[in-house]
C-alpha positions in Angstrom: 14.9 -39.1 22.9 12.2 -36.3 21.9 8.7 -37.1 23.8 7.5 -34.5 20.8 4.7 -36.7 18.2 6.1 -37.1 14.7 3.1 -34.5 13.4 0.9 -32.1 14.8 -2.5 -31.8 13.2 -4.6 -28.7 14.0 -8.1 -27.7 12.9 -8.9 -24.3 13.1 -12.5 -24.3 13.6 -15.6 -21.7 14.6 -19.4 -22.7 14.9 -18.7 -25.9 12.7 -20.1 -28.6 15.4 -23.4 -29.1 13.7 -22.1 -29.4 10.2 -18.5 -30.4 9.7 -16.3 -30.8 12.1 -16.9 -34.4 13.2 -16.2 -35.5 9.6 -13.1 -33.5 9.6 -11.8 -35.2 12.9 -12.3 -38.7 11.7 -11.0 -38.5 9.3 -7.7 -37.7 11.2 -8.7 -40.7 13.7 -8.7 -43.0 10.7 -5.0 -42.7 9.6 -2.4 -45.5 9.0 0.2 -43.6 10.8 -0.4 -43.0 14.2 2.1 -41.0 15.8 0.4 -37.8 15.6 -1.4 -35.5 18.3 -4.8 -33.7 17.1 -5.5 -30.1 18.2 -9.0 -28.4 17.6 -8.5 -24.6 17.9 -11.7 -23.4 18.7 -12.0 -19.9 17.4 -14.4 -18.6 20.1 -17.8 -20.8 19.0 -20.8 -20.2 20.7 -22.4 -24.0 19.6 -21.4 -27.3 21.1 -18.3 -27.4 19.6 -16.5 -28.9 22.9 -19.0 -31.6 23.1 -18.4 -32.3 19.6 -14.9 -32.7 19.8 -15.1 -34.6 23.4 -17.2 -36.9 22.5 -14.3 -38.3 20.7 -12.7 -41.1 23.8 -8.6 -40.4 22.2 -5.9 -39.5 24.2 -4.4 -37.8 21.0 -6.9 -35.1 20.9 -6.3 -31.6 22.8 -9.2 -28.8 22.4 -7.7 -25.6 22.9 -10.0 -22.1 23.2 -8.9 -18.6 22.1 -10.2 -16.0 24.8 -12.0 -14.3 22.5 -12.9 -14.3 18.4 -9.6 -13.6 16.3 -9.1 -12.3 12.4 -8.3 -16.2 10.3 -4.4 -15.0 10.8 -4.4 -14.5 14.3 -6.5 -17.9 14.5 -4.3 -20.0 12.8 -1.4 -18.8 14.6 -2.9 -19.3 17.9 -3.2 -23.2 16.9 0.6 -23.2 15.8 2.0 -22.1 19.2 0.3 -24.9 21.1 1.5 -28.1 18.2 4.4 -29.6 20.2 4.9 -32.2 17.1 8.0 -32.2 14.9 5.9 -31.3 11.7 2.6 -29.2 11.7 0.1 -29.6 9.4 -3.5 -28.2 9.0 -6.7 -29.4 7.9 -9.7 -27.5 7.3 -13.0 -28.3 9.5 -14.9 -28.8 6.3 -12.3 -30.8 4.6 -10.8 -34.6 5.0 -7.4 -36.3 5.2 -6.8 -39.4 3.1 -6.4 -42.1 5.7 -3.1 -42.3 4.1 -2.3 -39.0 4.6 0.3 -38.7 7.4 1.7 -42.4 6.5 2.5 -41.1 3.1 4.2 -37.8 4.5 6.0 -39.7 7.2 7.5 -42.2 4.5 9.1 -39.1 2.6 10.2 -37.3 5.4 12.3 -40.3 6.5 13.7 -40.8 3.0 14.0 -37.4 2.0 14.4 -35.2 5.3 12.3 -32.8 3.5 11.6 -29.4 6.0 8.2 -29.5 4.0 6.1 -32.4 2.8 3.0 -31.2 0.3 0.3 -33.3 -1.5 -2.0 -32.9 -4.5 -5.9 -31.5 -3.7 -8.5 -33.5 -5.1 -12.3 -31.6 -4.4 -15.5 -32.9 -3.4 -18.5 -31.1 -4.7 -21.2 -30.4 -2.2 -22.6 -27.0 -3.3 -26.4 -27.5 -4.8 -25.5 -25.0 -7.6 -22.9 -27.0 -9.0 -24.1 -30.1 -11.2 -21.2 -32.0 -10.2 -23.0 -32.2 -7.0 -21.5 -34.9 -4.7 -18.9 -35.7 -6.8 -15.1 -36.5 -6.8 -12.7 -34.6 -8.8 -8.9 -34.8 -9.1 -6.2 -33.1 -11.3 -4.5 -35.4 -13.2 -1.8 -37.2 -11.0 1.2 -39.4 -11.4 1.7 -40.8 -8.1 5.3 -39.8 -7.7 7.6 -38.1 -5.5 9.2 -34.8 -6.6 12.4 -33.1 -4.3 13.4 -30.3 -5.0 16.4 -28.0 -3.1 15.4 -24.7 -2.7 19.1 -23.3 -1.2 20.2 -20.2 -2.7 16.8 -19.8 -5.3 14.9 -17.5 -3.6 14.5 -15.3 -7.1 13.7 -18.5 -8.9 11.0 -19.7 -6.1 9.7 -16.3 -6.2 10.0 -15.7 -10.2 7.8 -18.9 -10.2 5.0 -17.6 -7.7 4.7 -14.7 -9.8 4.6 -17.4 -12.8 1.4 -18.7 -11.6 -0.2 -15.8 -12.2 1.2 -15.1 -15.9 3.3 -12.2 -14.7 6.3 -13.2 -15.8 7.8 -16.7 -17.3 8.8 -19.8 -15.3 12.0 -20.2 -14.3 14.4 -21.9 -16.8 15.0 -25.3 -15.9 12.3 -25.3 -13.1 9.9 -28.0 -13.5 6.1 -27.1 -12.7 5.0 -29.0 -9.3 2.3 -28.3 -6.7 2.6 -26.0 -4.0 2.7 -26.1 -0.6 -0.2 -24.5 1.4 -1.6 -24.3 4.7 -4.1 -26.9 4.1 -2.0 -29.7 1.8 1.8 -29.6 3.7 3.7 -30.9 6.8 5.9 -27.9 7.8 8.9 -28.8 10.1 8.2 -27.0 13.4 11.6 -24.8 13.2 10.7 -23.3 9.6 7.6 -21.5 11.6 9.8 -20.6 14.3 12.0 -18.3 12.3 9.0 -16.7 10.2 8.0 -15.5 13.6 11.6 -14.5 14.1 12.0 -12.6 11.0 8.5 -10.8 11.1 7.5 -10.8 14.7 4.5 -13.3 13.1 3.8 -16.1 11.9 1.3 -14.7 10.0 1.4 -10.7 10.3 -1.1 -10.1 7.3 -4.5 -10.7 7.4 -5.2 -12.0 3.8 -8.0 -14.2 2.4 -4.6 -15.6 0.5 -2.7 -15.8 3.7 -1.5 -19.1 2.7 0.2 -18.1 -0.9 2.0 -15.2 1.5 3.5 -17.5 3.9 4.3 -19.9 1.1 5.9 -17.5 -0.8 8.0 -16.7 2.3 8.6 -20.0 3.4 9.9 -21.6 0.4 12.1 -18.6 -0.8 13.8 -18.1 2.8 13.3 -21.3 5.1 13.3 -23.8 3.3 16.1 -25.9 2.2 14.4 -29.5 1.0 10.8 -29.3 -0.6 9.5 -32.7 -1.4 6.0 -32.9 -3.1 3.8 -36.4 -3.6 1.9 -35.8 -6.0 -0.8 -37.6 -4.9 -4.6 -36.8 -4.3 -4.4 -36.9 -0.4 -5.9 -33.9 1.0 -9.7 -34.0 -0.2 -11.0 -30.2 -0.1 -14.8 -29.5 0.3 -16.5 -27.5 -2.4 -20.1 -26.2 -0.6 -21.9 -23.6 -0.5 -20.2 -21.9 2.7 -17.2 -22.2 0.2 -17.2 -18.1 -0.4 -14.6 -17.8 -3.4 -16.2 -20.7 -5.2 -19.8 -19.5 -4.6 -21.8 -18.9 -7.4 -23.3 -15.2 -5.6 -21.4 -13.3 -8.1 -21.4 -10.0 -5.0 -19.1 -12.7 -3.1 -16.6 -13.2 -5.7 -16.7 -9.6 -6.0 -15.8 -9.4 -2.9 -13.1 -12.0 -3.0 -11.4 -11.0 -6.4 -11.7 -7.2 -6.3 -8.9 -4.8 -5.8 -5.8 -5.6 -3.2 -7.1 -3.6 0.5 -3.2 -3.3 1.0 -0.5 -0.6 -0.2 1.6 -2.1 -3.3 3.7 0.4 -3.6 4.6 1.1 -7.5 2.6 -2.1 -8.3 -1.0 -0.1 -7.2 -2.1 1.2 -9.9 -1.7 -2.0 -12.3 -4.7 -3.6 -10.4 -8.1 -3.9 -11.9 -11.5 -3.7 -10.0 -12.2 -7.5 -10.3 -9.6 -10.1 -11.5 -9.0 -13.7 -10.7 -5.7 -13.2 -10.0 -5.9 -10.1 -7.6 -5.6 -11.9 -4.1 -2.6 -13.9 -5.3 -0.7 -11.5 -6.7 -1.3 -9.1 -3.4 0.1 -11.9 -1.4 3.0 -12.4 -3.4 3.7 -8.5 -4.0 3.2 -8.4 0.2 6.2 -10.8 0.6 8.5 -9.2 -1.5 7.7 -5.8 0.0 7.4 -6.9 4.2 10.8 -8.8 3.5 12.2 -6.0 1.7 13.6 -8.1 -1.6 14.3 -6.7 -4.5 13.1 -9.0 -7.5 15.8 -9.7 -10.4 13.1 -10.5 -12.8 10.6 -8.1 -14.5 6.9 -8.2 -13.7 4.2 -8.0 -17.3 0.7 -7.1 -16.4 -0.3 -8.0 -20.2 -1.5 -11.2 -19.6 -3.4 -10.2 -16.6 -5.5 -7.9 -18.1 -6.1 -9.9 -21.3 -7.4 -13.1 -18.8 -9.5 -10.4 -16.5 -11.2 -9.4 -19.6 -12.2 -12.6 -20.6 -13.1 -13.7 -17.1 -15.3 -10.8 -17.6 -17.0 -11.8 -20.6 -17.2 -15.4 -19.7 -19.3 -14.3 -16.3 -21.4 -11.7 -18.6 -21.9 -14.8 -20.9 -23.4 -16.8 -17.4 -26.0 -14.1 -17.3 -24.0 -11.8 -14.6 -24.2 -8.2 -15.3 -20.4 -6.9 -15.7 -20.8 -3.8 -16.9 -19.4 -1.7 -14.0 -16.4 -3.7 -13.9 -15.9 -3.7 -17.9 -16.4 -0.1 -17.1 -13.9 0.5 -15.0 -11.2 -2.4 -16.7 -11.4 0.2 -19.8 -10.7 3.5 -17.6 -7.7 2.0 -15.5 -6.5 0.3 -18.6 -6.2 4.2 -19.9 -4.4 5.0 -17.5 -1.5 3.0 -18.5 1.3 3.7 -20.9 0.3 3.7 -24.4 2.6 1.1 -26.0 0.7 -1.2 -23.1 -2.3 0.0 -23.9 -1.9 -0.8 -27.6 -0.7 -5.0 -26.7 -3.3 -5.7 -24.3 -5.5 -3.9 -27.0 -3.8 -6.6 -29.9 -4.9 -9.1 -28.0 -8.7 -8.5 -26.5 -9.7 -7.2 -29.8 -8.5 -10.2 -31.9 -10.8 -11.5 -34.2 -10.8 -14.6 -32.9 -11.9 -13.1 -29.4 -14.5 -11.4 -30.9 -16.2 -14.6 -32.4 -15.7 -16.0 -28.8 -17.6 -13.2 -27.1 -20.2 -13.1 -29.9 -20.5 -17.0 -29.8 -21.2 -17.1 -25.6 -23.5 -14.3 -25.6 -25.3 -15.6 -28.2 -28.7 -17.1 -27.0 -28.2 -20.1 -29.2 -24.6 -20.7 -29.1 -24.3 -20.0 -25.4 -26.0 -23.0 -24.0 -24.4 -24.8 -26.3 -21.2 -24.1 -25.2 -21.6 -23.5 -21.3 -22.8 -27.6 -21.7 -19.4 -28.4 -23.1 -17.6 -26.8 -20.9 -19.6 -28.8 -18.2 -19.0 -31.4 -20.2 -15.2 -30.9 -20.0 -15.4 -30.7 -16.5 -17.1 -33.7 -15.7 -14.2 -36.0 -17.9 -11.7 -34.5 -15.6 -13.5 -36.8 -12.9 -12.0 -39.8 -12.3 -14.7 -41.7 -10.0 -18.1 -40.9 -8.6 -19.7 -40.1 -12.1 -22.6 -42.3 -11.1 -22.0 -43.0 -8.1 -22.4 -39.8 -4.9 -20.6 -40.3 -2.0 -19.8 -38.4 1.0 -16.6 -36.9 1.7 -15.4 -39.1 4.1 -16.1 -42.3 1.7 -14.4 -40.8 -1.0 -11.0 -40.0 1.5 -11.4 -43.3 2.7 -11.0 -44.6 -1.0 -7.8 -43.2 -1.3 -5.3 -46.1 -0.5 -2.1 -47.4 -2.6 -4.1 -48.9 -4.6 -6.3 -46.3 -5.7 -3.2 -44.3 -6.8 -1.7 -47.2 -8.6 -5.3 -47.5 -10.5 -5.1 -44.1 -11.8 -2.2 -42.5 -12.0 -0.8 -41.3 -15.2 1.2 -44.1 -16.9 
């Protein structure tokens, strides 16, 4: 009989002690299911994280210590080689688990004998710029449990990674489900075990979308059950430390401008600043480092169409876009002219052009930057009135929570 804990949990952490971390343990303290070891991977702190996370009496806790400070990649993989559970998970030092979390996970692996387990991401608003300050918000969810069997559809998994980002169309007969990341997902330990096999790494590239790479990996080549609850379980922390959700328009430059890697053919399709841009480098960097050829074609028309109006709608916020609508015109000249002339169709529409007039328009603009708050706030489905912390709102989130408002 394996001495190995159903789950390993690990939080990657560095120079969190005084701010989130403690949450983020506690929350893993607090489960249902308690077969489980905890490991804080301490990514070279120089504050108190040790105290922090021994001041926690539980024999289910192990602080481990890299020997000096490592890229997020080499981080996470450092945690991974010391979980001796059957399933690994990960949560975020800034984020919180359910308390329901690993019970839930632990029922469908028993029923389903899934190799990976994923949940749905509900996110708590703590950045001041944000009026949705404090706040709970969850995706619409329906409470069930979706299996899918991913033997022999690599092309389809992958045709549908690419579908995310409107480069192509779904699969045919696919149905639309959550994915897996690092962050919402119990991987069995094996499915880790020949990633490293296959690319000498768990994690060989150092990506801010490292996660959609080794998903689109994982699911297309090591996975043969996928079972998603789709459930709001793993509650994800929106502050103002979150970079790609800041409001500093220079950081989402920085996150969402052109791919740092070589793509190949695909290079010179990218724009200076699109939405898109890190998950389609991660995706385009699994297909090249596992040397597939795709039996689907890629279209970048939708791409540039939704850059361009990502574009407008951050000029219409009051950011000044003109260097990157500048430099979407020259690279879309550079392209061939029958693509030139669609994406052209389509960002020149008449209809687009009373939506760019209307948002830059110092009387319309309010007007509709309120409804889209507006919009927003609906899609919250408690907390409107009353703020929380993070861990109140994950300790909410019981059976009978979901069963209150799931879709019916």
């Amino acid at each position: 009989m394996s001495n190995r804990p159903q789950f390993s949990v690990v939080i990657p952490t560095r120079n969190r002690a005084s701010s989130f971390l403690a949450t983020a343990v506690q929350s893993v303290l607090k489960q249902t299911f308690g077969d489980f070891e905890l490991i804080v991977s301490d990514n070279f702190s120089d504050d108190n994280t040790f105290d922090v996370v021994k001041s926690f009496d539980d024999s289910r806790i192990r602080y481990v210590r890299t020997a000096g400070f490592l890229p997020i990649n080499e981080s996470w993989e450092f945690g991974i080689h010391r979980a001796r559970g059957e399933y690994v998970t990960f949560l975020a030092d800034d984020d919180a688990y359910a308390g329901i979390y690993l019970e839930s996970f632990a029922k469908a692996i028993n029923e389903y004998d899934s190799d990976i387990v994923a949940c749905g991401i509900p996110q708590y608003y703590e950045n001041p710029h944000y009026e949705t300050r404090h706040k709970f918000s969850s995706p619409h969810f329906t409470n069930k449990v979706y299996t899918y069997d991913c033997r022999g559809k690599k092309n389809e998994i992958l045709q549908y990674m690419f579908a995310k980002a409107d480069l192509t169309n779904y699969p045919e007969g696919f149905r639309p489900v959550g994915l897996p990341y690092l962050a919402n997902a119990a991987y069995r330990r094996s499915i880790f075990a020949g990633l490293k096999s296959s690319l000498d790494s768990i994690f060989p590239r150092n990506l801010s979308s490292t996660d959609v790479y080794s998903t689109t990996i994982i699911l297309s080549q090591f996975t043969n059950k996928y079972c998603y609850l789709d459930k709001p379980l793993y509650v994800q922390r929106v502050s103002d430390v979150s970079l790609t959700r800041s409001p500093d328009i220079e950081n989402q430059r920085k996150t969402y401008g052109r791919p740092t890697h070589d793509l190949g053919q695909y290079q010179n399709h990218f724009l200076d600043f699109a939405y898109d841009n890190r998950w389609i480098e991660a995706c385009l960097l699994a297909v090249i480092d596992t040397k597939t050829e795709l039996d689907f074609d890629l279209s970048w028309v939708k791409y540039y169409v939704k850059s361009f109006d990502s574009l407008k709608f951050l000029q219409s916020r009051g950011f000044d876009m003109t260097r990157e609508k500048k430099r979407f015109w020259e690279t879309l000249e550079r392209q061939e002219q029958n693509f030139q002339d669609e994406v052209l169709s389509l960002v020149a529409t008449p209809r687009m052009r009373i939506s760019d007039f209307l948002r830059t328009s110092r009387i319309f603009g309010p007007m509709l930057r309120a409804r889209d708050s507006y919009t927003e706030t609906k899609e919250n489905l408690v907390g409107l009135n009353n703020p929380l912390s993070i861990d109140e709102y994950a300790s909410m989130i019981d059976e009978k929570f979901l069963s209150d408002h799931a879709e019916h």
